[in-house]
C-alpha positions in Angstrom: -58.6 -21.2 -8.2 -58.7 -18.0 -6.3 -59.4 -15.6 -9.0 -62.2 -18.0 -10.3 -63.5 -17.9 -7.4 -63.2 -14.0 -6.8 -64.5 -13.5 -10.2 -67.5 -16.0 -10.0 -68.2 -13.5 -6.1 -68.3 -9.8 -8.0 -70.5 -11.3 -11.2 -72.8 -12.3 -8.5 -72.7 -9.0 -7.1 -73.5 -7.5 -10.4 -70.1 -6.3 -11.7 -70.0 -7.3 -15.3 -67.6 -10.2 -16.3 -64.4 -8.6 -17.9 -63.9 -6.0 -15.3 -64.6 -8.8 -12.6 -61.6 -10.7 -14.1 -59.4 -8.1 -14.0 -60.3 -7.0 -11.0 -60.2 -10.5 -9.5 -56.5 -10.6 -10.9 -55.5 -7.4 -9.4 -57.3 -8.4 -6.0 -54.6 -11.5 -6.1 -51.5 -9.6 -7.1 -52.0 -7.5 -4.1 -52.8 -10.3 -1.9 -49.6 -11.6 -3.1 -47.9 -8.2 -2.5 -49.1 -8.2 0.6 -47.9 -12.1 1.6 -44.7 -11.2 0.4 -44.2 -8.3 2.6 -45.1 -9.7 5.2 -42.6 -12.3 4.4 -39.8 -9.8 4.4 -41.3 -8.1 7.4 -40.7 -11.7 9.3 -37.1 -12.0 8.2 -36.5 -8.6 8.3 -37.3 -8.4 12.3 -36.4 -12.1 13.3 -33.9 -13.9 11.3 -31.8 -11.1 10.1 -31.4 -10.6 14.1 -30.9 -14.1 14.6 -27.9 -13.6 12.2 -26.5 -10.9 13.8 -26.8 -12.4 17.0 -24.9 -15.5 15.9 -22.2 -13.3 14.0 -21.2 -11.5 17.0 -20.8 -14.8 19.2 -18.3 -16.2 16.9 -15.4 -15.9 17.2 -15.0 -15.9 13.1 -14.3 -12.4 11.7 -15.2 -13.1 8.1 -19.2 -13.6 9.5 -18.8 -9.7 11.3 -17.4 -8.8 7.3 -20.7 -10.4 5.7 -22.9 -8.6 8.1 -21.2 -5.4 7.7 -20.8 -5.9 3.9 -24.9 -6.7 4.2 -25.1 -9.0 2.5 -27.5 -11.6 4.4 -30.0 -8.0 3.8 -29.9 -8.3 0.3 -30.0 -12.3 0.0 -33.3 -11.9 2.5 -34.6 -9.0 -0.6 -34.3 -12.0 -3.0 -36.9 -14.1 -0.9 -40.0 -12.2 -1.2 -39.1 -11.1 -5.1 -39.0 -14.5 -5.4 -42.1 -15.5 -4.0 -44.1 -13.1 -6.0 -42.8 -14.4 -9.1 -43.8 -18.0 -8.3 -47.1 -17.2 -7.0 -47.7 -15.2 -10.0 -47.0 -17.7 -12.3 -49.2 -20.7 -10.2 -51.8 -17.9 -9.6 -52.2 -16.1 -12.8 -50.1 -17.6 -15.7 -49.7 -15.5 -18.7 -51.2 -12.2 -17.0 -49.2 -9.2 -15.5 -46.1 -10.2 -17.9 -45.1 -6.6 -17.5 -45.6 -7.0 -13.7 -43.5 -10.5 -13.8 -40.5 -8.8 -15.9 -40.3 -6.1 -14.3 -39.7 -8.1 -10.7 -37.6 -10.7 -12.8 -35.2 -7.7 -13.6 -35.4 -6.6 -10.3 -34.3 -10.0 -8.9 -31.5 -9.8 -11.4 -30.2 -6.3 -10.1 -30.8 -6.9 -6.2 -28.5 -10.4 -7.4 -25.7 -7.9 -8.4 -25.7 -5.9 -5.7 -25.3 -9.2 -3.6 -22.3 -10.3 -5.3 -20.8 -6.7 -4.8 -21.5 -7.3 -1.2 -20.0 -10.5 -0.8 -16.7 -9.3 -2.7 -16.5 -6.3 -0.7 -17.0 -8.6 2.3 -13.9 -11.1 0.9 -11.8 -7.9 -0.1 -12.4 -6.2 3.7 -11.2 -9.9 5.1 -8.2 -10.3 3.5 -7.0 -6.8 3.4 -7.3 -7.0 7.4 -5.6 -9.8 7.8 -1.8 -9.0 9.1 -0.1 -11.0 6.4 2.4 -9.0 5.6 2.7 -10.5 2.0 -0.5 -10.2 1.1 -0.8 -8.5 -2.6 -3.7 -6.4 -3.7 -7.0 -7.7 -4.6 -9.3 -4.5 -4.6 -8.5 -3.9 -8.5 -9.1 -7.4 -9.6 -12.6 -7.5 -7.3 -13.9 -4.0 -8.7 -13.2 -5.3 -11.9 -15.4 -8.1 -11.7 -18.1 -5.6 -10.2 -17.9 -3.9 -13.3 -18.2 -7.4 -15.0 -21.4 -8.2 -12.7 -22.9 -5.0 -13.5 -22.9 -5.2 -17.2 -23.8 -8.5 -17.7 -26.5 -7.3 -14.9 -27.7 -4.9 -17.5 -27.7 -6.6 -20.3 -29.9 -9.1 -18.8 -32.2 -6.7 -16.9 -32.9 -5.1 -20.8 -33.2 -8.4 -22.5 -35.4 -9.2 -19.9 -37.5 -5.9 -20.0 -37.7 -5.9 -23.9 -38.4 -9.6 -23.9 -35.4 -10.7 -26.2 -32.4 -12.6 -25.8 -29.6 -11.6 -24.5 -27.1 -12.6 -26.9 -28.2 -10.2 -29.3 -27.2 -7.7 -27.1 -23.8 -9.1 -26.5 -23.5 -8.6 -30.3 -24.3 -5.3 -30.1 -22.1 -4.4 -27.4 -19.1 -6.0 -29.5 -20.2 -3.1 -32.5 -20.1 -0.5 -29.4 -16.9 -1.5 -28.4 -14.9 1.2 -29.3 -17.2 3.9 -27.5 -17.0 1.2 -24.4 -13.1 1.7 -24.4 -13.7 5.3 -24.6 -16.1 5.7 -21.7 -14.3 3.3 -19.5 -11.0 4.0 -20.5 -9.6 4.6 -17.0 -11.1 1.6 -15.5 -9.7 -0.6 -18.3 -6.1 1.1 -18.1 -6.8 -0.2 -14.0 -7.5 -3.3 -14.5 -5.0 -4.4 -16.6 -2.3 -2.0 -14.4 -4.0 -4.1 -11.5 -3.5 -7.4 -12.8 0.6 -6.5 -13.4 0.6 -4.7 -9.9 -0.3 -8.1 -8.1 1.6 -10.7 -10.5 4.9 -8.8 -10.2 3.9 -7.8 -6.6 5.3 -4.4 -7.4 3.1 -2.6 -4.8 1.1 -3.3 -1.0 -1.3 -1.7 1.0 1.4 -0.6 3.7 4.2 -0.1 1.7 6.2 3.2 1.5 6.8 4.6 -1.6 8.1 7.6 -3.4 6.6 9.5 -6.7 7.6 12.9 -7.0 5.9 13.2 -10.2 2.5 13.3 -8.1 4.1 14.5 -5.1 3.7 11.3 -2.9 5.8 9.9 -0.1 4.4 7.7 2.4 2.5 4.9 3.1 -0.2 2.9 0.7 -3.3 3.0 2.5 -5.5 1.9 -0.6 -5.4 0.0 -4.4 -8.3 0.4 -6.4 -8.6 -0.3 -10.1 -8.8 3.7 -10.9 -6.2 5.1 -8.1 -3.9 4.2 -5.3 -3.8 6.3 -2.1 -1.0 7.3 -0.4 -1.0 9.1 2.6 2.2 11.3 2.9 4.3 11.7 5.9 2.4 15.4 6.7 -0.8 13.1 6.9 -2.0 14.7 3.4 -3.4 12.0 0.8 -1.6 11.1 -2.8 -3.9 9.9 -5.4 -2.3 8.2 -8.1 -3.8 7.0 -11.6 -3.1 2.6 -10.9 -2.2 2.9 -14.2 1.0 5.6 -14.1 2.7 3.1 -11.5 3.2 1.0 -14.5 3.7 3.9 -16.8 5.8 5.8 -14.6 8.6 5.3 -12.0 8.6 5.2 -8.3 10.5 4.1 -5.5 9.1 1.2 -2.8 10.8 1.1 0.3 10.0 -2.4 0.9 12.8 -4.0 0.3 14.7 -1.9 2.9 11.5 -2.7 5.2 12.1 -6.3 4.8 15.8 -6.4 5.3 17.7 -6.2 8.6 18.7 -2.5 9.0 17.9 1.2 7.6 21.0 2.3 5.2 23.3 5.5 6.9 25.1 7.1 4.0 26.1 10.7 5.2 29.4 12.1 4.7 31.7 14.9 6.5 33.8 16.9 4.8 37.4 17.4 6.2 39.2 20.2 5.3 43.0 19.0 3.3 45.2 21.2 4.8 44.7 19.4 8.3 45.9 16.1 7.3 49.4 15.4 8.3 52.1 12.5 9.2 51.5 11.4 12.9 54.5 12.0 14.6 55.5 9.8 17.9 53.5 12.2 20.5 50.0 11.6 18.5 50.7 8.4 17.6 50.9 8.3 21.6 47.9 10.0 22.5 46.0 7.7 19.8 47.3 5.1 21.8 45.6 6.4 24.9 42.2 5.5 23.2 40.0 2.8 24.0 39.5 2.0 20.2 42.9 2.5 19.2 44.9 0.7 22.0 45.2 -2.0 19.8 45.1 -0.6 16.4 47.7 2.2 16.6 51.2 0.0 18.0 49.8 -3.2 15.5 49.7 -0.9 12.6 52.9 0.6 13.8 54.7 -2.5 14.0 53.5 -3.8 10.7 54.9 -0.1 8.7 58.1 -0.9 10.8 58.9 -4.1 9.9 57.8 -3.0 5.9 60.3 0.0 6.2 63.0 -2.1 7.4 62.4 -5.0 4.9 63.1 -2.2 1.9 65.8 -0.5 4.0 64.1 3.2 3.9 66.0 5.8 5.5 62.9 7.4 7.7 65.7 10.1 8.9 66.2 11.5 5.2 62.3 12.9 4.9 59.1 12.0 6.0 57.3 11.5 2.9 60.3 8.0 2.5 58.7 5.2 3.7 55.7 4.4 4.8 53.9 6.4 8.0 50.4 6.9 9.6 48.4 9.7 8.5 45.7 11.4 11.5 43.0 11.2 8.9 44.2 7.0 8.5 43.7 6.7 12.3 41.2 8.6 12.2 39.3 6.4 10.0 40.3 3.2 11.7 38.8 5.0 14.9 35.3 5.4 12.8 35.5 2.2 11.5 35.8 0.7 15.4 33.2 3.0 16.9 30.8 1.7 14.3 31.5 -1.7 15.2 31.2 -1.3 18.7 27.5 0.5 18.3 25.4 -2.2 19.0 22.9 -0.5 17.0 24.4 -0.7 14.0 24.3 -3.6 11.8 27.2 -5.7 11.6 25.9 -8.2 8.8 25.0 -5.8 6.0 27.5 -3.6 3.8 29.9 -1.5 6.1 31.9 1.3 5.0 33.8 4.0 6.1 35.2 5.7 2.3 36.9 8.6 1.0 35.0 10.0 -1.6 36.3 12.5 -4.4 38.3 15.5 -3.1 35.9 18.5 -3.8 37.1 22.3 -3.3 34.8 21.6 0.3 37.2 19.6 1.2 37.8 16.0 1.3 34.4 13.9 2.5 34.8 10.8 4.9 31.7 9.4 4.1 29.5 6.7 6.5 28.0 3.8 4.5 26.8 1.2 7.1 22.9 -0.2 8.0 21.1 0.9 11.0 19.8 -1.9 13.1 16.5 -0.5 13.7 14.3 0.7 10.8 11.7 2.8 12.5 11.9 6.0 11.3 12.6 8.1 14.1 14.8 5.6 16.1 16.6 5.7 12.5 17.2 9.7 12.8 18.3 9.6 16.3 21.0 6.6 15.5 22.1 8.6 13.0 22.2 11.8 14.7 24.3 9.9 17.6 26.8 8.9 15.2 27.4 12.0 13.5 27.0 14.1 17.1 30.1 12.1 18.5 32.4 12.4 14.8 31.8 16.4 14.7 33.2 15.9 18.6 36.0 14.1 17.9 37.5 15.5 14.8 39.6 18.0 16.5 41.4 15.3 18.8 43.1 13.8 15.8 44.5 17.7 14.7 41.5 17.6 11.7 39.1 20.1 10.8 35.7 20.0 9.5 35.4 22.1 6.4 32.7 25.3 6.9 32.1 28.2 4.7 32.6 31.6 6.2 30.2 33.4 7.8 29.3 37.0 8.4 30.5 36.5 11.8 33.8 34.8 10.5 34.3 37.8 8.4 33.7 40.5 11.1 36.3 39.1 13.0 38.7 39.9 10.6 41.2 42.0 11.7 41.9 44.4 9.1 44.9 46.5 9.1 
């Protein structure tokens, strides 16, 4: 063996036998030091690069991810480590135990941090993929770091104290309420995490709304502890995971997935303009594009009802039935809408009175915009209620407006 044969050269050399065999030992530890780094040296400079070299060919994103994650690094640390624990063991067996525990529980940790890697590597790969369904998966992999670390430690003591593991276990069990207490956030997470996925209640992308932490805007991130949201002024929301079980909030998605972006704005129209059309605006109604058909069918179909009970229209106009301008004027909504091709047709559709109010009486809008982009949303809607406001006063109605100090000036007082 080497170290006989070490020890056998410095007692010739006059060095007295028990320092010759520990020096002969710790002449073969460093030489085995010294093998392994240069083991790590040669993968370091010339296969890692192979690696990278091969990852960037591909055409595979998920290699790029393991790279970037390094995790072929800290598989190349476990090489060498483990190298000097063999060698140790054929070279010197039963010496430099606190040497060969020592590397053990570094081979133990550096194992750890590779499995962190490789997760983080999984978790970057599916979170970049453009599945729109995807759920998140950053909570459930952190907590399994958390998982890997601790059982990490516990072997890295039992290891260092050379005792089994399983008593520890037991003792963490007695600790267990101090556990809960120090990781009490984490634990809260998890379990917040675990419901988050299985009821799919929240994606990275979606828009949501939680006043309570004043967020609104997009999830850019799920973690166990907190979920990111970065608002529409481009600040960032973080959110306990926990409170969006606890707590309520608002996801957008559904309105994301669906065919069009809900319109519900109302106008309110001041009573005192609505009135019987008489036969000049029922002409001039006629005149419009929207109406030319409306106005004489509705017409005809009041006749022939009047008629059928015998009313005598001549007596008062309230006898019978009659068109009203704010009833034409609601059929005319009703027919713009449909003709805006960028409205859509297929989802709820409304044009309502809602309750009379001492503003006035409000005509309210409830239809689905086509597109659900935000600003192509606002400038839809803006279109709409641009061309109403115009064409209130051609049916004799009024939009209802508070005074202002300019309305009062104006007043003429006597």
């Amino acid at each position: 063996m080497l170290i006989t044969w070490i020890e056998h050269f410095l007692v010739s050399i006059g060095a007295p036998e028990p320092a010759a065999d520990e020096i002969a030992v710790a002449v073969v530890a460093a030489l085995i030091f010294a093998a392994a780094f240069l083991v790590y040296w040669m993968l370091k400079n010339h296969l890692l690069n192979l690696i990278h070299r091969v990852t960037e060919k591909t055409s595979n994103t998920w290699d790029d991810k393991l790279m970037d994650a390094r995790v072929f690094h800290r598989i190349l640390r476990l090489i060498p480590l483990t190298f000097i624990l063999i060698s140790l063991d054929r070279v010197a067996p039963g010496q430099l135990v606190l040497i060969h525990r020592v590397i053990f529980s570094v081979i133990i940790f550096i194992g750890a941090r590779t499995v962190e890697a490789f997760l983080n590597a999984v978790s970057d790969v599916y979170h970049s993929s453009m599945d729109e369904h995807r759920k998140p998966i950053r909570p459930l992999f952190q907590a399994l770091m958390i998982v890997t670390y601790l059982l990490a430690g516990i072997f890295m003591i039992s290891v260092l104290i050379n005792k089994e593991p399983w008593g520890l276990f037991s003792l963490l069990g007695g600790m267990t309420a101090v556990t809960m207490l120090v990781f009490k956030d984490s634990i809260l997470g998890f379990v917040a995490g675990i419901q988050l996925g299985a009821n799919d209640m929240v994606r990275e992308g979606d828009w949501i709304e939680m006043p309570k932490y004043g967020a609104d805007g997009d999830v850019i991130e799920v973690t166990v502890n907190t979920v990111k949201v970065r608002n529409w002024d481009k600040t960032i929301s973080t959110i306990p995971t926990y409170a969006l079980i606890s707590d309520s909030f608002k996801n957008w998605r559904g309105m994301s997935e669906s065919g069009g972006r809900r319109i519900k704005r109302s106008i309110c129209i001041d009573m005192n303009t609505v009135k019987f059309a008489d036969d000049k605006m029922l002409e001039k109604f006629q005149r419009m594009d929207l109406l030319k058909e409306y106005v004489p069918k509705k017409q005809e179909d009041i006749n022939a009802e009047n008629a059928e009970r015998n009313i005598d229209l001549s007596a008062t106009v309230v006898n019978g039935r009659r068109q009203t301008n704010l009833g034409i004027f609601r059929a005319y909504l009703v027919n713009y809408l449909h003709n805006n091709p960028k409205i859509h047709k297929g989802m709820t559709f409304l044009v309502r009175h809602l309750q009379p109010t001492p503003q006035g009486l409000p005509i309210e809008i409830y239809v689905f915009s086509a597109d659900k982009n935000w600003v192509a949303y606002e400038g839809i809607q803006a279109d709409i209620f641009d061309h109403v406001l115009a064409a209130i006063p051609e049916f004799g109605l009024r939009v209802y407006q508070q005074p202002s100090g300019n309305d009062i000036a104006a007043l003429k007082i006597g």
